[in-house]
FIFIVO-552886 format. One record per residue: residue in three letters; chain; x, y, z of N, C-alpha, C, O in turn. Coordinates in Angstrom, 2 decimals. Layout:
BEGIN
R;Ala;A;X;Y;Z;X;Y;Z;X;Y;Z;X;Y;Z
...
***
This chain:
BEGIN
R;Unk;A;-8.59;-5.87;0.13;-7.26;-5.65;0.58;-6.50;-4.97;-0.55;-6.57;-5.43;-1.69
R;Unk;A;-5.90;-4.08;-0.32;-5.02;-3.33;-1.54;-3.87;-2.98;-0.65;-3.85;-2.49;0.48
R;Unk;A;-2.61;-3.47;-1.74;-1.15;-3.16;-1.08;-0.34;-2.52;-2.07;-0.33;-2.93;-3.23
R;Unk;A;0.30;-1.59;-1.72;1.05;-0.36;-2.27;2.19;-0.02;-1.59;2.56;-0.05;-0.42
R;Unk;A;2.75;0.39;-2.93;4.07;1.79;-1.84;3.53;2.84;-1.52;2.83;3.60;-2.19
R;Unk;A;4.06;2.93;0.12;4.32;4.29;0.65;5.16;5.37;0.16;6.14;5.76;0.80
R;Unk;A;4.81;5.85;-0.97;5.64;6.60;-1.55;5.92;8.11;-1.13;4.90;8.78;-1.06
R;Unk;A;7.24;8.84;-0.80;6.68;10.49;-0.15;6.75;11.05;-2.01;5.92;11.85;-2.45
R;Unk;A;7.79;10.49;-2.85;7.61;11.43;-3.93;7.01;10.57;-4.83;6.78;9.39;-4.58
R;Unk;A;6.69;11.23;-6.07;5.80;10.87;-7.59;4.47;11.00;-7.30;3.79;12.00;-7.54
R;Unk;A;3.95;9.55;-6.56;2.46;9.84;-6.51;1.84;10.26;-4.90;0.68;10.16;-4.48
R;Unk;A;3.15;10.79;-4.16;2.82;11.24;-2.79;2.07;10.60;-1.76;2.36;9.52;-1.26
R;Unk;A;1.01;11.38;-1.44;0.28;10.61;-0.52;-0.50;9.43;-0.81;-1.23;8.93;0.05
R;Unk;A;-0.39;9.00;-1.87;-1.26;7.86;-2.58;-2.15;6.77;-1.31;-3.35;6.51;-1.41
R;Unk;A;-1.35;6.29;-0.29;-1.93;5.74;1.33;-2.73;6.33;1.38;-3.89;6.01;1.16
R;Unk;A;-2.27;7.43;1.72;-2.92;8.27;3.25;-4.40;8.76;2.38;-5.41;8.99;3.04
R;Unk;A;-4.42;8.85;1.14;-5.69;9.49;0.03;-6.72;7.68;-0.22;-7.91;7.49;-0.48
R;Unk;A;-5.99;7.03;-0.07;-6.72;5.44;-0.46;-7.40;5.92;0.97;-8.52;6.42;0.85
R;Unk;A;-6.93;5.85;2.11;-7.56;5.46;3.33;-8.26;6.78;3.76;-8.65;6.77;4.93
R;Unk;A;-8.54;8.16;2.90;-8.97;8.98;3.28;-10.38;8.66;2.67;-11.35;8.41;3.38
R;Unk;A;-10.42;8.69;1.55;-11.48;8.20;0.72;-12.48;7.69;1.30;-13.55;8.23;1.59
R;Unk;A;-11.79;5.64;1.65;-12.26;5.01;2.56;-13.17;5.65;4.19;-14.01;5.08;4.87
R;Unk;A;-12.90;6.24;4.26;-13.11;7.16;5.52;-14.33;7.40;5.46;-15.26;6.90;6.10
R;Unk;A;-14.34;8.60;4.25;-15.51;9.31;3.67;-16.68;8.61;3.29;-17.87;8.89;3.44
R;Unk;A;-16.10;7.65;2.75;-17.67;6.52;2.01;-18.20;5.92;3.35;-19.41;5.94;3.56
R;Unk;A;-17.24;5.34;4.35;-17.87;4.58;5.82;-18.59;5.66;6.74;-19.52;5.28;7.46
R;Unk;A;-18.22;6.91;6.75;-18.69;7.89;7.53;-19.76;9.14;7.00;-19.84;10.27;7.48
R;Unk;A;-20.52;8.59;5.92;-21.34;9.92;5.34;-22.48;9.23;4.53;-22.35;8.08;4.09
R;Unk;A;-23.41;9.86;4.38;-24.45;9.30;3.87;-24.43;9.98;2.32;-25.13;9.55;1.40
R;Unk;A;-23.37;11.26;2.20;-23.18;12.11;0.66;-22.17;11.07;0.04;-21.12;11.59;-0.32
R;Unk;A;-22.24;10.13;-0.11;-21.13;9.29;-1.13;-21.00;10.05;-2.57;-21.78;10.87;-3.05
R;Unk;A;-20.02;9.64;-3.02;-19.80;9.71;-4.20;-20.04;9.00;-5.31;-19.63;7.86;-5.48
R;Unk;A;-20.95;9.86;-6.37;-21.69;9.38;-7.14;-21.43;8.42;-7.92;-22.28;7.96;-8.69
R;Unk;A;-19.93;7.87;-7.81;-19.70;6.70;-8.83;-19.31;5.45;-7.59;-18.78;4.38;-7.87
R;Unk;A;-19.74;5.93;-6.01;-19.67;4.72;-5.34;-20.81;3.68;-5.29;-21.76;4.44;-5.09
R;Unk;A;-21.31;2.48;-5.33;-22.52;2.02;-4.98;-22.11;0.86;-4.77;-22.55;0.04;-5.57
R;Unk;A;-21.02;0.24;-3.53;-20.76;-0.47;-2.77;-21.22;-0.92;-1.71;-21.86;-0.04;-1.14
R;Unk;A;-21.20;-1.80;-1.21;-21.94;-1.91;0.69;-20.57;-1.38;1.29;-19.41;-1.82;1.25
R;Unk;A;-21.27;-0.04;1.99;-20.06;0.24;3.34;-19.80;-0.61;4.51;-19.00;-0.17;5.33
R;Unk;A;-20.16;-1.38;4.66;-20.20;-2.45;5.86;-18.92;-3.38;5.29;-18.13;-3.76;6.15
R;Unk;A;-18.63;-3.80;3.84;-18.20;-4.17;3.57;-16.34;-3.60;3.09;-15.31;-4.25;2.88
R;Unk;A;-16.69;-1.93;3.09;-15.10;-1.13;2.91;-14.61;-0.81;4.43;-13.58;-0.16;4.61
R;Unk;A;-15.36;-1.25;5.48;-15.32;-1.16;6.55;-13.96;-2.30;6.76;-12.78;-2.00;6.97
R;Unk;A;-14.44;-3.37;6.67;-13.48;-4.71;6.96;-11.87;-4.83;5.33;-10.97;-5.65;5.12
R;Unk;A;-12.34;-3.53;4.58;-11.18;-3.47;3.73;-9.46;-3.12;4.65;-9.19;-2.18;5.41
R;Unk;A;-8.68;-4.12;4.26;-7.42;-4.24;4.94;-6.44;-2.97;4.08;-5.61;-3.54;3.36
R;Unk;A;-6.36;-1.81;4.00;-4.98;-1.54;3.00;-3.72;-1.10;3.71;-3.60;-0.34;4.66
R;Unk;A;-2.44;-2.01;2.76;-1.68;-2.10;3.17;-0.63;-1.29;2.36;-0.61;-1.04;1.16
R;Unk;A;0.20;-0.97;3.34;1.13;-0.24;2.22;2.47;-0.50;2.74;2.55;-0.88;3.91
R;Unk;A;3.85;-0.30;1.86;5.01;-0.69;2.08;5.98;0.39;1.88;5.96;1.20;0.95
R;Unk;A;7.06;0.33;3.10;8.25;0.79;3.11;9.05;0.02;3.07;8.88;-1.20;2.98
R;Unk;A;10.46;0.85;3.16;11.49;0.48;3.25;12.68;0.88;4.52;13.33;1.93;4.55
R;Unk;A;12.77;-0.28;5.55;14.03;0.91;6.34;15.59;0.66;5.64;16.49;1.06;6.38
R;Unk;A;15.91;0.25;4.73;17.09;-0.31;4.05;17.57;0.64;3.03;17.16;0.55;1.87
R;Unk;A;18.58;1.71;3.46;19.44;2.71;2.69;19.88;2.14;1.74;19.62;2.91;0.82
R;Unk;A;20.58;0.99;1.16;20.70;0.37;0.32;19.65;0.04;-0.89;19.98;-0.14;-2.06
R;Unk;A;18.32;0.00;-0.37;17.16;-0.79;-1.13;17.05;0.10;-2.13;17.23;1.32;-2.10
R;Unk;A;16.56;-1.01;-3.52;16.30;-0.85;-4.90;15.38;0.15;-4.90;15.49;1.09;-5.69
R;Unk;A;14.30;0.07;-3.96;13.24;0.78;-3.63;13.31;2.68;-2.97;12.89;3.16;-1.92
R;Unk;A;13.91;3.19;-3.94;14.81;4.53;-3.47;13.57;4.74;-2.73;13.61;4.39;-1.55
R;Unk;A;12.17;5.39;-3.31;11.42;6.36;-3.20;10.60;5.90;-1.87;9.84;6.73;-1.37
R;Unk;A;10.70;4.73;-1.34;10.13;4.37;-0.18;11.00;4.60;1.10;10.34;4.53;2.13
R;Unk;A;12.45;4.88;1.27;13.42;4.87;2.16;13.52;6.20;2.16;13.53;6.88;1.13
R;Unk;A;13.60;6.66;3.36;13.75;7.97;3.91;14.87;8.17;5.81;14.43;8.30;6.95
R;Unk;A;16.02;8.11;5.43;16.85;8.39;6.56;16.28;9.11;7.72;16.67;8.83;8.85
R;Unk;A;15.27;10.13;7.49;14.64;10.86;8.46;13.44;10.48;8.22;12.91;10.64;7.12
R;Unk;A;12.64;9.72;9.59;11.13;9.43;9.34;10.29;10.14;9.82;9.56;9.53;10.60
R;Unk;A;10.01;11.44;9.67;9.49;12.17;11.00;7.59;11.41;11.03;6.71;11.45;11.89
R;Unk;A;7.63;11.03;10.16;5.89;10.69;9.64;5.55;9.42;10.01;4.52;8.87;9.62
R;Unk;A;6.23;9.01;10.60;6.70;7.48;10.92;5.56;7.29;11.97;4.54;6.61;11.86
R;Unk;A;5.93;7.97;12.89;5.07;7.80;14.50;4.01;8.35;13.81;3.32;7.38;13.50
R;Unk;A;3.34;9.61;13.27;2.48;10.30;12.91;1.67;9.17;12.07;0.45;9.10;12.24
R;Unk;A;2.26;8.36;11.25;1.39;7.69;10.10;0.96;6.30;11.24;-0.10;5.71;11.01
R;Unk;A;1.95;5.77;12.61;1.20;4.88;13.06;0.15;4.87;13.64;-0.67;3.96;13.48
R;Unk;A;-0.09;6.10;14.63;-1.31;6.80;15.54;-2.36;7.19;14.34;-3.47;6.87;14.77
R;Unk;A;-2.50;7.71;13.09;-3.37;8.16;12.42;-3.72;6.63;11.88;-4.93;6.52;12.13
R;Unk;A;-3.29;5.48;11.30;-3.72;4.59;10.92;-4.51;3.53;12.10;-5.43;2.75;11.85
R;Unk;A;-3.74;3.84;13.66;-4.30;3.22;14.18;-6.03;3.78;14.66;-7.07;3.18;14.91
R;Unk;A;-5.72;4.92;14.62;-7.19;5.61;15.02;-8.18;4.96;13.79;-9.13;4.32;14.22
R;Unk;A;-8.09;5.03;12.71;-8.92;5.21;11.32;-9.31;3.24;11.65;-10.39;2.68;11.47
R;Unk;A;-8.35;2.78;12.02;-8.61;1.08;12.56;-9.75;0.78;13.69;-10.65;-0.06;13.65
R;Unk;A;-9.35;1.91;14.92;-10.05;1.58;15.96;-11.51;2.43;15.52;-12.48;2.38;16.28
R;Unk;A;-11.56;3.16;14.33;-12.79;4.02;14.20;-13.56;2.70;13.14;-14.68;2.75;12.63
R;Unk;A;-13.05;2.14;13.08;-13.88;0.97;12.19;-13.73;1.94;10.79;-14.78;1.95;10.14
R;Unk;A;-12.98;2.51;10.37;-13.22;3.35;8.92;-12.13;2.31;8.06;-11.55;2.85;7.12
R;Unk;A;-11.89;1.20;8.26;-10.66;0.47;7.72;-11.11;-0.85;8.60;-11.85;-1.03;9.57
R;Unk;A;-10.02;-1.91;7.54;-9.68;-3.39;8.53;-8.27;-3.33;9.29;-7.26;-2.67;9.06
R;Unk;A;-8.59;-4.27;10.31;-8.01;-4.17;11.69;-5.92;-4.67;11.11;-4.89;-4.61;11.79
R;Unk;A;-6.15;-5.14;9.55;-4.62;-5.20;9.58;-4.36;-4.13;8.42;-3.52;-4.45;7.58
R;Unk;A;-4.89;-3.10;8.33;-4.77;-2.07;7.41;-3.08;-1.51;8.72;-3.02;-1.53;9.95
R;Unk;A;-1.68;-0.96;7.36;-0.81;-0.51;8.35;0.43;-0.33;6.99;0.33;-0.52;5.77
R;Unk;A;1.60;0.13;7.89;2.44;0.68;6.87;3.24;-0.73;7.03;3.32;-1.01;8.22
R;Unk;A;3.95;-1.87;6.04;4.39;-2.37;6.44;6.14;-2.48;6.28;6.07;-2.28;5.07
R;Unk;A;7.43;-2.60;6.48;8.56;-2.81;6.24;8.64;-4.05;5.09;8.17;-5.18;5.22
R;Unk;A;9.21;-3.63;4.18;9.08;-5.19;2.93;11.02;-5.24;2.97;11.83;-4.33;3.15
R;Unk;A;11.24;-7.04;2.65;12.73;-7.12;2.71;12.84;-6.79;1.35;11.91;-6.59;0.57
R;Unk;A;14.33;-6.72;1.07;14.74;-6.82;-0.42;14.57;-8.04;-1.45;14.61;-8.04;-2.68
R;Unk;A;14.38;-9.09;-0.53;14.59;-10.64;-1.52;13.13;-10.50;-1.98;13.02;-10.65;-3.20
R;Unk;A;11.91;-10.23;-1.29;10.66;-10.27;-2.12;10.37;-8.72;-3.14;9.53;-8.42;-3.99
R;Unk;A;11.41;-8.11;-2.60;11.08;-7.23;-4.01;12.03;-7.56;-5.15;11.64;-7.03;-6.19
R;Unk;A;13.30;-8.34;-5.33;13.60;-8.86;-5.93;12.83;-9.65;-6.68;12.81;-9.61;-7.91
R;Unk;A;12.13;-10.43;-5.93;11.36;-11.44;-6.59;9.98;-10.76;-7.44;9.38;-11.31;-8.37
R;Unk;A;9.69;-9.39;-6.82;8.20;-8.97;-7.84;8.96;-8.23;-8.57;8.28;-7.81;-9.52
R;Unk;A;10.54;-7.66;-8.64;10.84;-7.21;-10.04;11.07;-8.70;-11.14;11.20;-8.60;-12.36
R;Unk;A;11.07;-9.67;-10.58;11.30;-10.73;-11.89;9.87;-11.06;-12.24;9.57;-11.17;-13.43
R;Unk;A;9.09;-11.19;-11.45;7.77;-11.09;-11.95;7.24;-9.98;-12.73;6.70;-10.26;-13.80
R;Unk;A;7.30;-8.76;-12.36;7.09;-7.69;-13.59;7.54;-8.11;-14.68;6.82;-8.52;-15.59
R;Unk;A;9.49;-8.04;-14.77;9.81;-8.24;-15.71;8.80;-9.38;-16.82;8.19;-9.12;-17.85
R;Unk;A;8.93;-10.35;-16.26;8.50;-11.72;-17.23;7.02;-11.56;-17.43;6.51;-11.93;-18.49
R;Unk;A;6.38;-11.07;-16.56;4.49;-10.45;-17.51;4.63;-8.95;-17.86;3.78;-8.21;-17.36
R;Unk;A;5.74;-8.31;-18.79;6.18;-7.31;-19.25;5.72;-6.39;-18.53;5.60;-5.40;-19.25
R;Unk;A;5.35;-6.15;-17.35;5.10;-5.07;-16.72;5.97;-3.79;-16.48;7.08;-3.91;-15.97
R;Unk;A;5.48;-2.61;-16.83;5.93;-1.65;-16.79;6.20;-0.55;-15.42;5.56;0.49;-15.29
R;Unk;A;7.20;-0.99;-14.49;7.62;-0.28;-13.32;8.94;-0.45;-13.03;9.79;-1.10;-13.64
R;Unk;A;9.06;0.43;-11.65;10.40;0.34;-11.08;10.27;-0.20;-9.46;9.09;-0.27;-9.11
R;Unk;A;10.94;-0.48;-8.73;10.96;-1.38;-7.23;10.35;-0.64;-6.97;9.26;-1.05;-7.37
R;Unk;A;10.12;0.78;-6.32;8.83;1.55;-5.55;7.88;1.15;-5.79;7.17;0.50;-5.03
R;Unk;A;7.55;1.58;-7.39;6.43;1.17;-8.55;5.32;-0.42;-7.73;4.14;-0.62;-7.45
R;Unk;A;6.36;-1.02;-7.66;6.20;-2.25;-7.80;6.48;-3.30;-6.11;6.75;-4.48;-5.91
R;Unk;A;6.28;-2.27;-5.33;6.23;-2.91;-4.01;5.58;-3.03;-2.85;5.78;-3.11;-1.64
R;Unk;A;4.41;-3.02;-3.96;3.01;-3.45;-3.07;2.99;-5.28;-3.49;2.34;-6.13;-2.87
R;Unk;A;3.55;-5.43;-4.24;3.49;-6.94;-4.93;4.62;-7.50;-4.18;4.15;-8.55;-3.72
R;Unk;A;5.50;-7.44;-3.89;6.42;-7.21;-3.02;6.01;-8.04;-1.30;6.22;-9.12;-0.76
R;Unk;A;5.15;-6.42;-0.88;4.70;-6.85;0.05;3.26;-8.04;0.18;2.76;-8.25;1.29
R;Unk;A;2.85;-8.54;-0.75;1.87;-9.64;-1.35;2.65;-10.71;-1.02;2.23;-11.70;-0.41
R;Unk;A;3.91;-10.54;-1.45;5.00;-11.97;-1.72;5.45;-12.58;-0.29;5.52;-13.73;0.15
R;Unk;A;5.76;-11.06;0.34;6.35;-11.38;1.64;5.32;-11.95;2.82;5.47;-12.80;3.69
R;Unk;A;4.04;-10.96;2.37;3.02;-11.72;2.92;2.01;-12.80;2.62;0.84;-12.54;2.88
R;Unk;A;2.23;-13.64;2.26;1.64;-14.87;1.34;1.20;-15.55;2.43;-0.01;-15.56;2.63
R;Unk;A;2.16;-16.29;3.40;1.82;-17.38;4.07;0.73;-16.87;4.80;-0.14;-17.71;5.03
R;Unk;A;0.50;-15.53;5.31;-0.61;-15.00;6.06;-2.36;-14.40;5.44;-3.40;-14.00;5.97
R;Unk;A;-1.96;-14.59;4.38;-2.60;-13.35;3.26;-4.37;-14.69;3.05;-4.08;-15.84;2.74
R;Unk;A;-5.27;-14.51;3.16;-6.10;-15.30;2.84;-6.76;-15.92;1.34;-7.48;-15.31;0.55
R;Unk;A;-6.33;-17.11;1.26;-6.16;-17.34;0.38;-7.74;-17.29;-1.02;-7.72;-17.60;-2.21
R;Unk;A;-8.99;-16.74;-0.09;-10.54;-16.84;-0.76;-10.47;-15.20;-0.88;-11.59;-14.83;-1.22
R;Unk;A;-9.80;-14.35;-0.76;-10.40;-12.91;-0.61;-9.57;-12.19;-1.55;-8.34;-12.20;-1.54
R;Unk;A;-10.59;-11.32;-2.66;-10.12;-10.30;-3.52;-8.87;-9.73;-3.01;-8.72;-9.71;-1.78
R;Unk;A;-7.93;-9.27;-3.78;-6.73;-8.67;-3.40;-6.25;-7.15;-4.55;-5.78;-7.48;-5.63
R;Unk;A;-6.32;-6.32;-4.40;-5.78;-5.35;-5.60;-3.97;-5.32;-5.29;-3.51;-5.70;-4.21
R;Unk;A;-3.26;-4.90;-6.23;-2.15;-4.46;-6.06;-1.89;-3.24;-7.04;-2.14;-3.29;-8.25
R;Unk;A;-1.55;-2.51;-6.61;-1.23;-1.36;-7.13;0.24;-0.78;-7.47;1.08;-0.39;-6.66
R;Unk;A;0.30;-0.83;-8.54;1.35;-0.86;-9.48;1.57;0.73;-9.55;0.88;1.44;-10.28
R;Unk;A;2.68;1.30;-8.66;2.69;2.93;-9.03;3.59;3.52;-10.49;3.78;4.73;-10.63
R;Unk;A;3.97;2.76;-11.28;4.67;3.34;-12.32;5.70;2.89;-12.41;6.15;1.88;-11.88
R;Unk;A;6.31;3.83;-13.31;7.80;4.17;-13.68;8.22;5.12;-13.96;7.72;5.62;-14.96
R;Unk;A;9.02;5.70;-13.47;9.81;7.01;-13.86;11.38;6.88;-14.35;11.42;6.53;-15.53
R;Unk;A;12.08;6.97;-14.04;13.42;6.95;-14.95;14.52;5.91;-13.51;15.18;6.30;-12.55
R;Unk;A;14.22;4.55;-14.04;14.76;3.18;-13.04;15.61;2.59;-14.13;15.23;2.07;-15.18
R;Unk;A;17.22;2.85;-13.53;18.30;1.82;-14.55;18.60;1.06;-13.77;18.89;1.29;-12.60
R;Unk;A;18.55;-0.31;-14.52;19.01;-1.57;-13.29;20.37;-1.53;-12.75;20.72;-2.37;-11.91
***
């Protein structure tokens, strides 16, 4: 399971390239030479990624007033789901402000180096906890920092 921002600027398509990847290794027998994973197993990989619909939110780089990619990113994620190239809760998800509040105090205090975009795949970890299984590897992906004044 790996959860991230949906970011459109800094590291761009960063999603849509995790789950393209994914694609490639489940659907080809030419892998890439530094893969030597079981595909059966990136098959049932969940990745999740996070927006924002909140004009207000800390999280500039995830909020976008015009979504035109919105519908486009649900039909393409749902296909890549129903193609078995992904797990069945791989999706873009909406994160509130109080749990990204809460993974900027967590950065802060294990000195981590980001800003709320950066940092709201952890976010969406927080918000999703009560559901999230509690025996299974988890990555979070920490997109940076670029120039964030509190």
């Amino acid at each position: 399971m790996a959860l991230t921002g949906k970011e459109e600027n800094g590291t761009g398509n960063l999603f849509e390239n995790v789950l393209n990847v994914n694609k490639h290794e489940v659907s080809t027998q030419l892998h890439d030479p530094r893969f030597s994973g079981d595909t059966a197993k990136l098959r049932r990989c969940n990745f999740m990624g996070a927006t924002s619909n909140n004009p207000q939110t800390k999280a500039s780089k995830l909020y976008s007033p015009h979504l035109p990619f919105m519908h486009y990113d649900e039909q393409w994620i749902q296909l890549y789901r129903n193609a078995g190239y992904c797990g069945s809760e791989s999706n873009v998800y909406v994160i509130r402000e109080n749990f990204l509040e809460k993974a900027l105090e967590i950065a802060e205090k294990n000195k981590v180096n980001c800003e709320p975009s950066g940092i709201a795949g952890l976010a969406l970890m927080l918000q999703m906890q009560p559901t999230l299984p509690k025996n299974k590897k988890m990555l979070v992906v920490n997109t940076g920092k670029t120039k964030y004044q509190k």
